[in-house]
C-alpha positions as CSV (number, residue, x, y, z in Angstrom):
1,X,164.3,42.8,64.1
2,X,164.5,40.5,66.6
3,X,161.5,40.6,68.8
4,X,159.8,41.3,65.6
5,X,160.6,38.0,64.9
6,X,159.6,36.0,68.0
7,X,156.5,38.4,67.9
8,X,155.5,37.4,64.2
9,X,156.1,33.4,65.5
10,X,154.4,33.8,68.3
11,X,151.3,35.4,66.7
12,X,151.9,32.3,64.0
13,X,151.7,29.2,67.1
14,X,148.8,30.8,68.7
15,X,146.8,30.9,65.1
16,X,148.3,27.4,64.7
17,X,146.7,26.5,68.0
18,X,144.0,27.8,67.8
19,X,142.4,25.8,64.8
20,X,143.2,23.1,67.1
21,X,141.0,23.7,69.5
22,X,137.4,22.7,70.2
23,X,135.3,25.7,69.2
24,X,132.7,26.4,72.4
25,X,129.1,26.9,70.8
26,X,126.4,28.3,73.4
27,X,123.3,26.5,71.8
28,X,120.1,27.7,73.5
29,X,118.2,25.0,75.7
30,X,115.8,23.2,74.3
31,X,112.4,24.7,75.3
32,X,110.2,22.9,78.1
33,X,106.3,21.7,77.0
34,X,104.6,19.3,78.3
35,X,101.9,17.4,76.2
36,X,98.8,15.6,77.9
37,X,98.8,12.3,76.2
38,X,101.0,10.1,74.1
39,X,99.3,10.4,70.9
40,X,99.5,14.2,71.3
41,X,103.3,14.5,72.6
42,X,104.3,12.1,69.5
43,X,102.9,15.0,66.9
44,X,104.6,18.3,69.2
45,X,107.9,16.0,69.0
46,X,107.6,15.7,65.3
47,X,107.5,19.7,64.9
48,X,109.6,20.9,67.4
49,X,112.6,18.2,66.8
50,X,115.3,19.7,68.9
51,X,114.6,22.8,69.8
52,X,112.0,21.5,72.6
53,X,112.1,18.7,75.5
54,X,108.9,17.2,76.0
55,X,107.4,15.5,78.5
56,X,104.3,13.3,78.0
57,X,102.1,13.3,80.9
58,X,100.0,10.3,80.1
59,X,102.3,7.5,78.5
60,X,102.3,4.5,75.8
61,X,99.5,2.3,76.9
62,X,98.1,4.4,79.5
63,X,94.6,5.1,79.7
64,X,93.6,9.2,79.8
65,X,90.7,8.8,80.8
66,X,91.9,7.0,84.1
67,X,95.1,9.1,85.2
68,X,95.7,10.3,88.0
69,X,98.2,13.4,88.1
70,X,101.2,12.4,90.1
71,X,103.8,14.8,91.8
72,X,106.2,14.9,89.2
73,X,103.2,15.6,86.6
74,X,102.8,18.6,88.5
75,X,106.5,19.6,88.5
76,X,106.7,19.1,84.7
77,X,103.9,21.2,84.3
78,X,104.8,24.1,86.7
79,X,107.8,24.3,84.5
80,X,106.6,24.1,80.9
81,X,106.8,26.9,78.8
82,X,104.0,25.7,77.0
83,X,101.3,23.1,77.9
84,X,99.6,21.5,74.7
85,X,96.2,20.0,75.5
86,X,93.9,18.1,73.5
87,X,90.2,19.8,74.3
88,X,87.2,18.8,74.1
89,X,86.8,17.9,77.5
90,X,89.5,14.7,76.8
91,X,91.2,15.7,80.1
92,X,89.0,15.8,82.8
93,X,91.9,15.9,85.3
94,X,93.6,19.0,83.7
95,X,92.3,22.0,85.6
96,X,93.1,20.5,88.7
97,X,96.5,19.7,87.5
98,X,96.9,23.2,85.7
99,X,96.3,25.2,89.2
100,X,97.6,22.9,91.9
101,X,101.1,23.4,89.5
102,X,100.6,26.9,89.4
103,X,101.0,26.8,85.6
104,X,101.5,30.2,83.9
105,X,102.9,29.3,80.3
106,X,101.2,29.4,77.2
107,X,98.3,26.7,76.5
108,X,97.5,25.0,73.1
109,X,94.5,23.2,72.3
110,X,95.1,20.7,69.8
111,X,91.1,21.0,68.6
112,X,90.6,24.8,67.6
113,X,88.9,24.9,65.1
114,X,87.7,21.3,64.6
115,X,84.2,20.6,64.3
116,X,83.5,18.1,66.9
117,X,80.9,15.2,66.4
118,X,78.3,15.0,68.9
119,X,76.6,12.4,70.3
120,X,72.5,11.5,70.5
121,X,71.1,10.7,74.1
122,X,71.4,6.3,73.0
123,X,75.5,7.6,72.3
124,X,75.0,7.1,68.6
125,X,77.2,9.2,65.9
126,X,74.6,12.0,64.1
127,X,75.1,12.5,60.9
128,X,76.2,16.0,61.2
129,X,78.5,18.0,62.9
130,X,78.3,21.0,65.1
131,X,80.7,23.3,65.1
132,X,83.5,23.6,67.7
133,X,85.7,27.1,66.8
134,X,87.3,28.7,69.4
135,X,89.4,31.8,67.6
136,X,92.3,32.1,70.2
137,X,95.2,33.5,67.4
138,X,94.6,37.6,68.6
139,X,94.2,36.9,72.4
140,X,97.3,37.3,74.7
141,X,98.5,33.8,76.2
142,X,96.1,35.2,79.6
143,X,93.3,35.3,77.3
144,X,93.2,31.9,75.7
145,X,94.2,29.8,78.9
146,X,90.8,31.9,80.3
147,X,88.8,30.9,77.4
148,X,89.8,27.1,77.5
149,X,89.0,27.2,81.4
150,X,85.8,29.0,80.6
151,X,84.9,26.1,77.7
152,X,86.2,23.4,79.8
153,X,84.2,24.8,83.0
154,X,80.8,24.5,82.1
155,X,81.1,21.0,81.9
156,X,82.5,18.3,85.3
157,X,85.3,16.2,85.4
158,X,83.3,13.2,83.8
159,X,80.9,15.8,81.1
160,X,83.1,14.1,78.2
161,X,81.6,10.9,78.8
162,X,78.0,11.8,79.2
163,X,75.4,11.8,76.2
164,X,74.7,14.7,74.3
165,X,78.7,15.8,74.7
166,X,81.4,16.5,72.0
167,X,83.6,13.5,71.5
168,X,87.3,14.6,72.2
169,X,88.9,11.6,69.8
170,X,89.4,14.4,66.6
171,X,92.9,12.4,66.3
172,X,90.9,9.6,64.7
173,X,90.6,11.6,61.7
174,X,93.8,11.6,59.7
175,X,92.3,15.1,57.9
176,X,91.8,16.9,61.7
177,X,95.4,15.7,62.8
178,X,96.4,18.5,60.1
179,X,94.4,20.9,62.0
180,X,96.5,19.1,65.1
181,X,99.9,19.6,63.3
182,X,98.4,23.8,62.6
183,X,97.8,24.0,66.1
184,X,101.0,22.9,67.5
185,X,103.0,24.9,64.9
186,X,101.6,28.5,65.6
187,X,102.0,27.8,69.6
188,X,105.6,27.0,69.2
189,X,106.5,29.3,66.6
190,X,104.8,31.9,68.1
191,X,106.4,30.8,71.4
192,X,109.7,31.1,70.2
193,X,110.0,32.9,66.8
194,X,113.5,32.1,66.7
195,X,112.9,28.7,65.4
196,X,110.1,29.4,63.6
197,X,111.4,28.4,59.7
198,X,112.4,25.0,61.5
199,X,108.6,24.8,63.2
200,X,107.1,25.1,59.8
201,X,109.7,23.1,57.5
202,X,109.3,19.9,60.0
203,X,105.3,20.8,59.6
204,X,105.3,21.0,55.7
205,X,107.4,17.4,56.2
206,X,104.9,15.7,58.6
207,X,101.4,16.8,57.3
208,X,103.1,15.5,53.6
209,X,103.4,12.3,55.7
210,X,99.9,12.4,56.9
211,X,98.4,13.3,53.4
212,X,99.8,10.2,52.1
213,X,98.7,7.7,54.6
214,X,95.3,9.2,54.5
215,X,95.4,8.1,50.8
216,X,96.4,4.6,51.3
217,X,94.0,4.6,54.0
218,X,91.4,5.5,52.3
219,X,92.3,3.0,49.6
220,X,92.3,0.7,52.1
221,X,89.3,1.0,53.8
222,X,87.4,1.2,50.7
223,X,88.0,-2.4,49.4
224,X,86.1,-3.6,52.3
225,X,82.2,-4.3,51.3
226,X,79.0,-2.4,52.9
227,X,77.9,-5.5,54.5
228,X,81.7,-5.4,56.6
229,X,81.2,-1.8,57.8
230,X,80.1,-2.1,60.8
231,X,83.0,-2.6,64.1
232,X,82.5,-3.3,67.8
233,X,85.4,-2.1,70.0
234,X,85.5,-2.0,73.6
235,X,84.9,2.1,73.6
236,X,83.3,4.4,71.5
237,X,86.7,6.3,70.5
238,X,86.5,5.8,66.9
239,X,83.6,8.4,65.7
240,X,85.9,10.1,63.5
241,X,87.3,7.1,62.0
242,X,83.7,6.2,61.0
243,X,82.8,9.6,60.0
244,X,86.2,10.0,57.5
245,X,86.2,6.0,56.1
246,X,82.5,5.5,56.2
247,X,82.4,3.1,58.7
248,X,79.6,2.4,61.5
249,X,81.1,1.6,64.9
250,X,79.5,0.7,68.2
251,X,80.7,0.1,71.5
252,X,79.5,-1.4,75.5
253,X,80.9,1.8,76.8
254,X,80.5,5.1,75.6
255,X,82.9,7.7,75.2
256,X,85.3,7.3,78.3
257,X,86.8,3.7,79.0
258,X,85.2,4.6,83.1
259,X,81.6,4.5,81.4
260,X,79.1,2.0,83.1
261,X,78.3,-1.0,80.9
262,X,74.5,-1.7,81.3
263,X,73.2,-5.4,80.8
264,X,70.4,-3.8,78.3
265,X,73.4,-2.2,76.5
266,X,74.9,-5.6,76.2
267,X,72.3,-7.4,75.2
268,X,71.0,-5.3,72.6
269,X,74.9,-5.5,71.0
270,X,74.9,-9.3,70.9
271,X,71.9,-9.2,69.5
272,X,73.4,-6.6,66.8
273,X,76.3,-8.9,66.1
274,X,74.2,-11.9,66.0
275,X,71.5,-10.1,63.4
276,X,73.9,-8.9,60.9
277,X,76.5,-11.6,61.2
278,X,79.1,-10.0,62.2
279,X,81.8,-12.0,62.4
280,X,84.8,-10.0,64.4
281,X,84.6,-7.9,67.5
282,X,88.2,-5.7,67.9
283,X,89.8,-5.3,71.7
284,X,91.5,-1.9,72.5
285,X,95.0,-1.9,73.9
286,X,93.7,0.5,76.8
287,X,90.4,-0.8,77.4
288,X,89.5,-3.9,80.0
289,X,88.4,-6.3,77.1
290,X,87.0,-9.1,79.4
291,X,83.7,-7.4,78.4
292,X,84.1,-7.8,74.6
293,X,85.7,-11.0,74.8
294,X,82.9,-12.1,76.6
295,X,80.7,-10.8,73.8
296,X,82.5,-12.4,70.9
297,X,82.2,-16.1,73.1
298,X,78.6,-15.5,73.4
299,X,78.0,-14.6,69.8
300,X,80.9,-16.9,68.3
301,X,82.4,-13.6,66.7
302,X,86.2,-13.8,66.7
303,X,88.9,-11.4,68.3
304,X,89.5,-9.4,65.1
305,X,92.7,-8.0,66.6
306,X,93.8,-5.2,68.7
307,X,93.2,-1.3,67.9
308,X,94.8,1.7,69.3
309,X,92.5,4.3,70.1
310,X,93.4,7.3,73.2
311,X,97.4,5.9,73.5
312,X,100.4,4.9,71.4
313,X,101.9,1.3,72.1
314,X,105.4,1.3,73.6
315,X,108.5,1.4,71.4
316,X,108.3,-2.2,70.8
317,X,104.8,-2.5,69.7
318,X,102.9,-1.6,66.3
319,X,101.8,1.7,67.0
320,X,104.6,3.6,68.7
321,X,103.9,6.7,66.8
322,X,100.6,8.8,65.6
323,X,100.9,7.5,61.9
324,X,102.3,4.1,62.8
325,X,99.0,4.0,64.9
326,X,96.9,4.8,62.2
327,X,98.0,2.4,59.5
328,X,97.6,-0.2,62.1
329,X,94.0,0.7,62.9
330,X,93.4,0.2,59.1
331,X,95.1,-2.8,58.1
332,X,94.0,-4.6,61.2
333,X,90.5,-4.0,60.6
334,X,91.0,-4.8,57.4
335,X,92.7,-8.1,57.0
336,X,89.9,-9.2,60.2
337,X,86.6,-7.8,58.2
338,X,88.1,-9.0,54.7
339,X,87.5,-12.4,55.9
């Protein structure tokens, strides 16, 4: 009876104890990606919360079109998981970058199945669209990285910024960044179909998000006059913006902020701006603006603001996120052309 009883108290302090204790819970690590630019890595953050760690190759106010893969880009990308890309021949650098890191994870393109404006042989929007689907949901992970380098391939590093090519800045449509959000979704739930209910809950949240702004934005935009439709940036980044909002935007340099500015190019804009009065010229946070502002001096246009186009702003500024970015764009151009 006894050691019965020291038995039972022992049995009764280590129970005691026990709900003391910190309870040890193996979570699984967070999944590597890597995303290509800021605008991009923003949206794969939004969906796969905590059950990925991202790293954004090209930053907050850094220029795409510019970058130059560095050492520890190629480390990142040797081990991601998962590499999401935006297409459309926006990354010029990325083959290079994909094979020097020996990258054998599963690639995302952002664009499937967007249809991609094109651009005339003078760089000005058409009218219509031609279709850009790439079906990569039945091919193995080997498959699709093979297909991309195939597309991707028949143009060189600097094909995105000649005439005649697809323009890559789809993000500029607040309808294809759904497609965006799709994209992303199926390559990490499909990645790791653990998570997937958590992939698709945060996706359901975030294009809810999106749908909404695209409303005000649209409500927005519409309040402006014809005669106030028409916008010159620094770049020609903001096709889809025109296309979605009906909006007419031109631009010194064409698609790529490395495009040569010709003195026919720049006259012919001032006298654009000078003909139809327009009375606001808008500098981009990535672009060298010494061009525009040069412009708006010669054409007594003023500095309408600052847009956002291929990067996010830091944490700090007005556009550190994809939707915070957008609603920016809008209201800027806005209050400027309402004037």
């Amino acid at each position: 009876m006894f050691s019965r009883r020291i038995l039972l108290t022992s049995v009764s302090a280590l129970a005691a104890l026990a709900l003391t204790l910190p309870t040890t819970t193996w979570a699984k690590e967070p999944i590597p990606v890597v995303a290509t630019f800021s605008i991009l890595g923003d949206m794969v953050e939004r969906i796969g919360g905590e059950h990925i760690a991202v790293t954004t190759l090209v930053g907050p106010d850094e220029d795409a079109h510019v970058y130059q893969p560095t050492p520890q880009a190629a480390r990142a990308v040797a081990e991601a998981d998962l590499m999401f890309v935006n297409g459309l021949d926006f990354e010029g650098w990325l083959e290079r970058l994909a094979q020097a890191a020996a990258f054998d994870g599963a690639l995302v393109v952002a664009t499937d199945g967007i249809e991609a404006l094109t651009f005339d042989e003078h760089g000005d929007e058409q009218d219509d669209h031609d279709e850009h689907k790439d079906d990569h949901d039945d091919h193995e992970d080997k498959d699709h990285k093979d297909d991309y380098d195939k597309h991707e391939g028949e143009h060189d590093d600097h094909a995105g910024h000649d005439h005649g090519a697809f323009d890559p800045h789809a993000w500029q449509s607040l309808t294809h960044a759904v497609t965006y959000v799709d994209n992303i979704t199926a390559g990490l739930a499909k990645a790791d179909p653990e998570n997937a209910a958590d992939y698709y809950a945060n996706r359901a949240t975030y294009v809810a998000e999106i749908e909404a702004l695209n409303v005000d934005v649209t409500a927005i935009m519409a309040g402006l006059p014809e005669e106030k439709r028409t916008v010159i940036t620094s770049h020609d980044a903001f096709g889809y913006f025109a296309h979605a909002y009906g909006f007419n935007f031109e631009a010194p340099q064409g698609l790529s902020t490395e495009s040569e500015v010709s003195a026919a190019d720049v006259a012919e804009l001032i006298e654009q701006i000078r003909k139809e009065g327009i009375s606001a010229v808008f500098i981009e946070a990535i672009a060298d603006n010494r061009l525009l502002k040069q412009i708006a001096n010669e054409t007594d246009a003023t500095i309408g603001g600052t847009l956002y186009s291929d990067g996010l702003s830091n944490a700090e500024g007005p556009a550190s996120t994809y939707l915070d970015m957008m609603r920016h764009n809008a209201e800027t151009l806005s209050k400027a052309l309402s004037n």
